[in-house]
N, C-alpha and C positions, 0 to 999 in steps of 0.2 A: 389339156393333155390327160385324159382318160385310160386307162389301162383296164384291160380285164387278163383273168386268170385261168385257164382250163387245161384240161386233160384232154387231148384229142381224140377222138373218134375213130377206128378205120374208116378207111374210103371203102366204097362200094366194089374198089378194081382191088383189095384186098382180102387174102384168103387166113392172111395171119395176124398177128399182131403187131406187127413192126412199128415205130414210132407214136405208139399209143401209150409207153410207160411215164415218160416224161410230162412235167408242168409246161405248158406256156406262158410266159410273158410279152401280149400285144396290144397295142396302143389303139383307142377306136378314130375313126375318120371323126374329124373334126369340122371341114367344111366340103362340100359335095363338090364332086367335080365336074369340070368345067371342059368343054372344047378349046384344044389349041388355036390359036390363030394362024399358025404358018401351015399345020400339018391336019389339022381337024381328028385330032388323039386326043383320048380323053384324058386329063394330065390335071394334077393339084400342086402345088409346093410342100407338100407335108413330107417330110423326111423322116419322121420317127412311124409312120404309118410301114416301112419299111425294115424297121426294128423287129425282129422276135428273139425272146430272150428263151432259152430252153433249161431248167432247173429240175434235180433229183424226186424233190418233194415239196409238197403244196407249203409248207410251213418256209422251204425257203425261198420261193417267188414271193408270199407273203411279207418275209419280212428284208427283202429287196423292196420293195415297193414302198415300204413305212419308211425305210434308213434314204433314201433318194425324193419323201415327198413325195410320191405319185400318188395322186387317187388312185383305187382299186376296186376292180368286183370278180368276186370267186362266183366262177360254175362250174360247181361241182358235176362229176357227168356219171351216170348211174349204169351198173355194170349191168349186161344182161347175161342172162345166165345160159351155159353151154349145156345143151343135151349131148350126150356122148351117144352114138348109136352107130353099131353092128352091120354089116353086112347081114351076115347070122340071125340077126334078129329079125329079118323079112323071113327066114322060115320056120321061127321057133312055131314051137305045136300051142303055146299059150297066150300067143298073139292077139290083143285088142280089136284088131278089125282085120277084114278077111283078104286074103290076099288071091287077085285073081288076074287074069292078064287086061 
């Protein structure tokens, strides 16, 4: 029973930041899955694979994890940085490169 710890990412079908402030708490796959016998789905018995735990700040998924015994691994997820930019600024007169149709 494995745990790791992150900050989620936007998805790609997002334009904003929704659901990226929050820590996660999710438990890693333990043994790979298997085909059903009745239905031929792909299906495991792991139950806490199911588990996401959502927390304010990294320090208290952290120390959730210590007080309950769970192994743990923090990844940290690195911000990228926003350029702000203008409509305006496609026809300022001091524009870096040239703007033409």
């Amino acid at each position: 029973m494995f745990a790791k710890i992150y900050k989620p990412s936007k998805t790609a079908m997002q334009s904003g930041r929704a659901n990226t402030r929050q820590w996660v708490l999710e438990f890693e796959r333990e043994h790979a899955r298997r085909p059903d016998p009745l239905m031929g789905w792909a299906s495991t018995e792991e139950t806490r694979r199911q588990v996401k735990l959502r927390f304010d700040t990294k320090e208290q998924a952290v120390d959730y994890a210590r007080r309950h015994g769970i192994p743990f691994q923090v990844r940290d997820s690195r911000e990228t940085p926003r350029r702000i930019q203008t409509y305006a600024g496609n026809f300022a007169h001091d524009r870096k490169q040239p703007w033409s149709h």
